[in-house]
Rosetta silent file (secondary structure, phi, psi, omega in degrees, C-alpha in Angstrom):
SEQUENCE: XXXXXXXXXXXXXXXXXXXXXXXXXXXXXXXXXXXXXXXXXXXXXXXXXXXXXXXXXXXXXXXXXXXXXXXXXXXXXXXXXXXXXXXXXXXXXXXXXXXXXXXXXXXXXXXXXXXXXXXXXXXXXXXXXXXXXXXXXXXXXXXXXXXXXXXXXX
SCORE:     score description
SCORE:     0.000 S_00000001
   1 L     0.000  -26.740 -170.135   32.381  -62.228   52.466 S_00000001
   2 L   -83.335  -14.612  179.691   32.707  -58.785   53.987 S_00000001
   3 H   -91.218  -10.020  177.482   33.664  -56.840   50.443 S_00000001
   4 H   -73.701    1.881 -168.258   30.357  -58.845   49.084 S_00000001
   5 H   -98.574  -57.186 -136.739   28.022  -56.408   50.918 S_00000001
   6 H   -73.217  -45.604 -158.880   29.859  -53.379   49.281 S_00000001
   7 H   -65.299  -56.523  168.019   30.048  -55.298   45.338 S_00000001
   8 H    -4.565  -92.215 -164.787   26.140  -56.592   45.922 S_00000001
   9 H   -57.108  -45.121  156.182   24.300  -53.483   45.153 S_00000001
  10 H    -2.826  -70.886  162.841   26.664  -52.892   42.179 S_00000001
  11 H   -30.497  -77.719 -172.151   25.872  -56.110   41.223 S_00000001
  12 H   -72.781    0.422 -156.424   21.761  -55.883   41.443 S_00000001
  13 H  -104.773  -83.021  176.203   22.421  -52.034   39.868 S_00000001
  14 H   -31.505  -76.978  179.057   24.150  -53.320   36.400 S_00000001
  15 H   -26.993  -84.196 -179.875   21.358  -56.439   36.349 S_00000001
  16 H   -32.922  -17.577  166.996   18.742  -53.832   36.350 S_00000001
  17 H   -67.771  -64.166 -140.428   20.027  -51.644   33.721 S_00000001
  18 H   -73.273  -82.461 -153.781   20.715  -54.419   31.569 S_00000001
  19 H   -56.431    1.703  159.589   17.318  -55.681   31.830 S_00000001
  20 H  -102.261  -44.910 -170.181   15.149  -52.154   31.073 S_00000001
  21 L   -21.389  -24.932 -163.985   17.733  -51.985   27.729 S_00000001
  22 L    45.030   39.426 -154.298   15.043  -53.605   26.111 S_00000001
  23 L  -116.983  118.452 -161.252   16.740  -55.137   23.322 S_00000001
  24 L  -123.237   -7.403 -177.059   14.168  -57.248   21.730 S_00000001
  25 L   114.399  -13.574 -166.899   15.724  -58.649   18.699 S_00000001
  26 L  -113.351  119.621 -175.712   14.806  -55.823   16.682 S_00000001
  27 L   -70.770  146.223 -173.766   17.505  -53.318   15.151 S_00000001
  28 E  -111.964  121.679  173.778   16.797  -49.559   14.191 S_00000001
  29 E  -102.946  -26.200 -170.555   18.905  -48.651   11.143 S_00000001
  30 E  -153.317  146.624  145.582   17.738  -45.049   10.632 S_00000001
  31 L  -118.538    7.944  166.753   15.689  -42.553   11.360 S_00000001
  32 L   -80.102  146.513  153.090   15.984  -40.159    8.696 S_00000001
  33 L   -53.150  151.931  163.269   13.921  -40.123    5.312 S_00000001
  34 E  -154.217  169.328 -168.458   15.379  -41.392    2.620 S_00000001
  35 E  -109.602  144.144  179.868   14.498  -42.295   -0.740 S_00000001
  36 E  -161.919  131.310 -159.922   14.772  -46.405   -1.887 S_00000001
  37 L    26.664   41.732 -130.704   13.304  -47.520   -4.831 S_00000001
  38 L    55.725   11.798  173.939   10.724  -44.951   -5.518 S_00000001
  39 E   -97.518  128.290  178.411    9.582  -44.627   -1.714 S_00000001
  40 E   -82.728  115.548  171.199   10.220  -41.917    0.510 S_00000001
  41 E   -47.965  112.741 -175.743   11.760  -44.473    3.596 S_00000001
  42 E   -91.858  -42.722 -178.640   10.287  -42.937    7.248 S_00000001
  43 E  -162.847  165.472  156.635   12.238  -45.770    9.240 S_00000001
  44 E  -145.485  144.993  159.786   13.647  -49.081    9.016 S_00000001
  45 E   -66.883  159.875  168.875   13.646  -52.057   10.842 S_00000001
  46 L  -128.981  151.948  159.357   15.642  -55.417   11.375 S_00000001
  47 L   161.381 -149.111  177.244   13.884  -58.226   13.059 S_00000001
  48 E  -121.067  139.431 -174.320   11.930  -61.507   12.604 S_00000001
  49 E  -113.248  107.930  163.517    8.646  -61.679   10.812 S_00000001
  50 E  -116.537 -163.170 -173.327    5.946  -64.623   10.663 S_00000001
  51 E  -139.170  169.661 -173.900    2.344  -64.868    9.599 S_00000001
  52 L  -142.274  157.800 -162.291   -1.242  -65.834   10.586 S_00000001
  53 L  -140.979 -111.407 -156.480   -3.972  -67.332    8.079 S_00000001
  54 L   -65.946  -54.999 -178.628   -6.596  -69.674    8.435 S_00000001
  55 L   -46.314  -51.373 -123.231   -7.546  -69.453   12.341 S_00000001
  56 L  -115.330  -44.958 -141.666   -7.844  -65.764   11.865 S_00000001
  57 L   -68.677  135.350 -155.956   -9.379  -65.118    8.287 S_00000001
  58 L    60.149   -6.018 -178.069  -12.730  -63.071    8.846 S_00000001
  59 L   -67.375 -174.923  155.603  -12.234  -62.484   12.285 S_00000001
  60 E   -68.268  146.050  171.868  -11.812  -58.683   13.579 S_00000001
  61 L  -113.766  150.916   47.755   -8.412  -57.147   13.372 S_00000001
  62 L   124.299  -37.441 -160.505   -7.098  -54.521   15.895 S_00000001
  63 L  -117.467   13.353 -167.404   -8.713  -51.088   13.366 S_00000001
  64 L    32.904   36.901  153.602  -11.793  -53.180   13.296 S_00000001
  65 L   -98.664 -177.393 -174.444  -11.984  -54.562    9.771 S_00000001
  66 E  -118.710  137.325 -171.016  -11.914  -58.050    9.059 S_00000001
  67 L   -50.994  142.118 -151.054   -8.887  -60.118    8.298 S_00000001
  68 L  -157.434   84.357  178.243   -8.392  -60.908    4.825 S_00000001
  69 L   -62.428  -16.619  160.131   -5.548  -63.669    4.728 S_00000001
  70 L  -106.941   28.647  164.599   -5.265  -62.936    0.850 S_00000001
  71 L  -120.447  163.383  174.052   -4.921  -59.226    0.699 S_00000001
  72 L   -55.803   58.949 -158.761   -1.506  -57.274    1.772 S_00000001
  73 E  -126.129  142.130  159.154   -1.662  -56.807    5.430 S_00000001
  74 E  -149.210  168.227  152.651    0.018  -56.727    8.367 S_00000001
  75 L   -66.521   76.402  171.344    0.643  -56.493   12.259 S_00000001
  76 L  -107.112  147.264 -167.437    2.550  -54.412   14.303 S_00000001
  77 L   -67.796  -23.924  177.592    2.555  -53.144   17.879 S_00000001
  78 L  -141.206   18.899  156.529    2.850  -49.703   17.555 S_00000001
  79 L   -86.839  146.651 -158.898    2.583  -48.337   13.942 S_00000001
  80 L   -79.192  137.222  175.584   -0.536  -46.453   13.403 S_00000001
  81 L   -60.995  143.210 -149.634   -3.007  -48.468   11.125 S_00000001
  82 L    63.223   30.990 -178.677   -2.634  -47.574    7.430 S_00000001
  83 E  -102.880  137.470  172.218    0.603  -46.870    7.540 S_00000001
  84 E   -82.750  133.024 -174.460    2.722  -48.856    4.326 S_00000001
  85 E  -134.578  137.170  172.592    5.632  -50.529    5.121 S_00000001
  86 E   -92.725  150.462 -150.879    7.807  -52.565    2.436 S_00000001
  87 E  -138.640  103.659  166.828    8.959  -55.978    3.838 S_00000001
  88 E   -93.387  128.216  166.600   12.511  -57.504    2.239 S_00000001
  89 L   -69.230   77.704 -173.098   12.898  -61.171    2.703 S_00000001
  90 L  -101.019   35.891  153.763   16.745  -61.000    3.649 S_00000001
  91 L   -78.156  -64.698  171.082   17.788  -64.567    2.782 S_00000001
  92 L   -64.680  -16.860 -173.009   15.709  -63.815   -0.642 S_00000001
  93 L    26.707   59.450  144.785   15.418  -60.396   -0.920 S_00000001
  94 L   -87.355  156.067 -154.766   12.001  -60.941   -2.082 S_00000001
  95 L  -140.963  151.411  143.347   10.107  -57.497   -1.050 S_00000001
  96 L  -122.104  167.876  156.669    6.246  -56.869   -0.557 S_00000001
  97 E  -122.397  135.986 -136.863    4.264  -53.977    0.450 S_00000001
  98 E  -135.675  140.860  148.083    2.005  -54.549    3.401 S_00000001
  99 E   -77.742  119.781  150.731   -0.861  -52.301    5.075 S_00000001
 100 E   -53.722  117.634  153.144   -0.859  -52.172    9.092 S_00000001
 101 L  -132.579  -14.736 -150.935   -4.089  -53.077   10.113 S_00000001
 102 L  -129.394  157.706  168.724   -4.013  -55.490   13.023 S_00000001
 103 L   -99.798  152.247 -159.282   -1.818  -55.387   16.183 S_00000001
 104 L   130.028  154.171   28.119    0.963  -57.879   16.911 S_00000001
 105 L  -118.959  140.261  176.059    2.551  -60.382   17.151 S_00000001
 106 L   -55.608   23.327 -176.328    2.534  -61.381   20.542 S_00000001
 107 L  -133.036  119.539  177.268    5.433  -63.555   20.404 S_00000001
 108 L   -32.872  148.662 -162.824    8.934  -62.190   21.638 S_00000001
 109 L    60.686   16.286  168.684   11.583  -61.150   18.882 S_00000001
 110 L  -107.845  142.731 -164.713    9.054  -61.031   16.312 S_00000001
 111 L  -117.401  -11.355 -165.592    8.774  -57.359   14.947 S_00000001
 112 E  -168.989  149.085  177.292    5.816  -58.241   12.172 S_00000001
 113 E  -132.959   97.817 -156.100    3.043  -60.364   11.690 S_00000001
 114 E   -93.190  163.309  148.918    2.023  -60.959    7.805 S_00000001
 115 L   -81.274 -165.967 -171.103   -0.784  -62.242    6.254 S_00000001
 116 H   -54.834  -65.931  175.260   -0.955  -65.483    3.957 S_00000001
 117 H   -38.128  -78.834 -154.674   -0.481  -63.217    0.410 S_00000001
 118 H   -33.286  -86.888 -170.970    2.186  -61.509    2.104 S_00000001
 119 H   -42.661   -7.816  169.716    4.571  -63.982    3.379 S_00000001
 120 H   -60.497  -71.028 -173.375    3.862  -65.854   -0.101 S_00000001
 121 H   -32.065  -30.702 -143.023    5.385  -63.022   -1.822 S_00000001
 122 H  -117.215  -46.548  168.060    8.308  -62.530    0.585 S_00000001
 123 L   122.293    5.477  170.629    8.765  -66.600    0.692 S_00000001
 124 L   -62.954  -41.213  176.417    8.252  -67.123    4.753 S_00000001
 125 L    -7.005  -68.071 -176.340    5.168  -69.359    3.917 S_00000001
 126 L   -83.462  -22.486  158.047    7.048  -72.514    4.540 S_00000001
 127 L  -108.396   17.368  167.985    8.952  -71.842    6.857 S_00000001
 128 L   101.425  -37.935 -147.063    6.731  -69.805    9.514 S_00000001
 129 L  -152.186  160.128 -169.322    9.064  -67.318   10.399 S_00000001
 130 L  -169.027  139.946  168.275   11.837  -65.453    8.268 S_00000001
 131 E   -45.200  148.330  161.552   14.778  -62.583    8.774 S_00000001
 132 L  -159.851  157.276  155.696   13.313  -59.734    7.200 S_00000001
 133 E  -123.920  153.308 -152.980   13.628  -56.028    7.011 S_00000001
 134 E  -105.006   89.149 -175.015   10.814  -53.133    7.704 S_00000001
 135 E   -87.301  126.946  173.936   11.103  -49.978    5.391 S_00000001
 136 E   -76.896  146.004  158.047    8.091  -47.272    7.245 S_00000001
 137 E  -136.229  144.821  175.240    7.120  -45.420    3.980 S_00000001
 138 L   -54.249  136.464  162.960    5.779  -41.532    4.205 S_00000001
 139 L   -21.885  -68.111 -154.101    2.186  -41.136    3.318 S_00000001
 140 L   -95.833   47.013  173.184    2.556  -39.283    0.458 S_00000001
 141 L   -94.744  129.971  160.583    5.484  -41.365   -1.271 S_00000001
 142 H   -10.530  -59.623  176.733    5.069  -42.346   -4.678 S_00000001
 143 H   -74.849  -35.484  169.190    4.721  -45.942   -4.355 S_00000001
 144 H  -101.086   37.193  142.930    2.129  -45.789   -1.974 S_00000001
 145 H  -104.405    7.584  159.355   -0.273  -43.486   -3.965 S_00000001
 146 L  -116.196    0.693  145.397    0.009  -45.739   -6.673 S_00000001
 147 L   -63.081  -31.757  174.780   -1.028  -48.540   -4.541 S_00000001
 148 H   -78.296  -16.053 -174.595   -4.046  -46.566   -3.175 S_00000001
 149 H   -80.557  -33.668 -159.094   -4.780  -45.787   -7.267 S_00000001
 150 H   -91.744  -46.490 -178.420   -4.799  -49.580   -8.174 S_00000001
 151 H   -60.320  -33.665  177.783   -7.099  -50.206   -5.357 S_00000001
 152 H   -64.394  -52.332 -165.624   -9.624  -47.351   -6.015 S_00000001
 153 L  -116.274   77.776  115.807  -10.435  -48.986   -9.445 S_00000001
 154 L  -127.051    0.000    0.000  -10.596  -52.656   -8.502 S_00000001
């Protein structure tokens, strides 16, 4: 018992470390640009993804427009609203491209929160919740100025 007073704070030092690491479920792969399928790539993610629908559809979201459970949207806690992010499905490696508008999701180890459209596309739908990976893509990247083109004339 008398070498436990010296080992103790040790002890309570290492807990406390480990437990600001913050390791949330979600993996960083890069932080350089890069180019991936016509997109310049800003960052990418690892993590878990679900979606919200029904509950939600017309309410406010987070940038204060209203949730639109059939358009291309999604949630995350700290990317600035508008920003495009491409979303791979990786059991299916079905891919969407999503707009942050809303903040979330509130539920640990989830890195993204899609809307209805989305997770159709990506194939999460049935089951709630889905592996997925998070491409960030630079403003001015191809693919997403010819998403903002198809939107201006519809």
């Amino acid at each position: 018992m008398k070498g436990l007073g010296k080992i103790l704070p040790l002890v309570i030092l290492v807990v406390l470390i480990s437990a600001c690491s913050g390791y949330n479920g979600v993996r960083s792969a890069n932080n350089e640009s890069q180019k991936a399928g016509g997109a310049d790539v800003v960052n990418t993610l690892f993590g878990r993804a679900s979606w919200y629908g029904k509950g939600f559809h017309g309410r406010r979201t987070a940038n204060g427009e209203r949730y639109n459970m059939y358009a291309h949207t999604a949630a995350h806690k700290t990317l600035p609203f508008g920003t495009y992010v491409r979303v791979t499905n990786l059991v299916n490696d079905k891919t969407t491209l999503v707009r942050i508008n809303d903040r979330g999701p509130f539920v640990k180890g989830r890195v993204l929160d899609l809307s209805l459209a989305a997770a159709k596309d990506v194939g999460i739908y049935q089951t709630g919740v889905g592996e997925i990976k998070l491409e960030v893509l630079k403003d001015t990247s191809p693919l997403v100025s010819a998403v903002l083109h198809a939107q201006k004339k519809s």
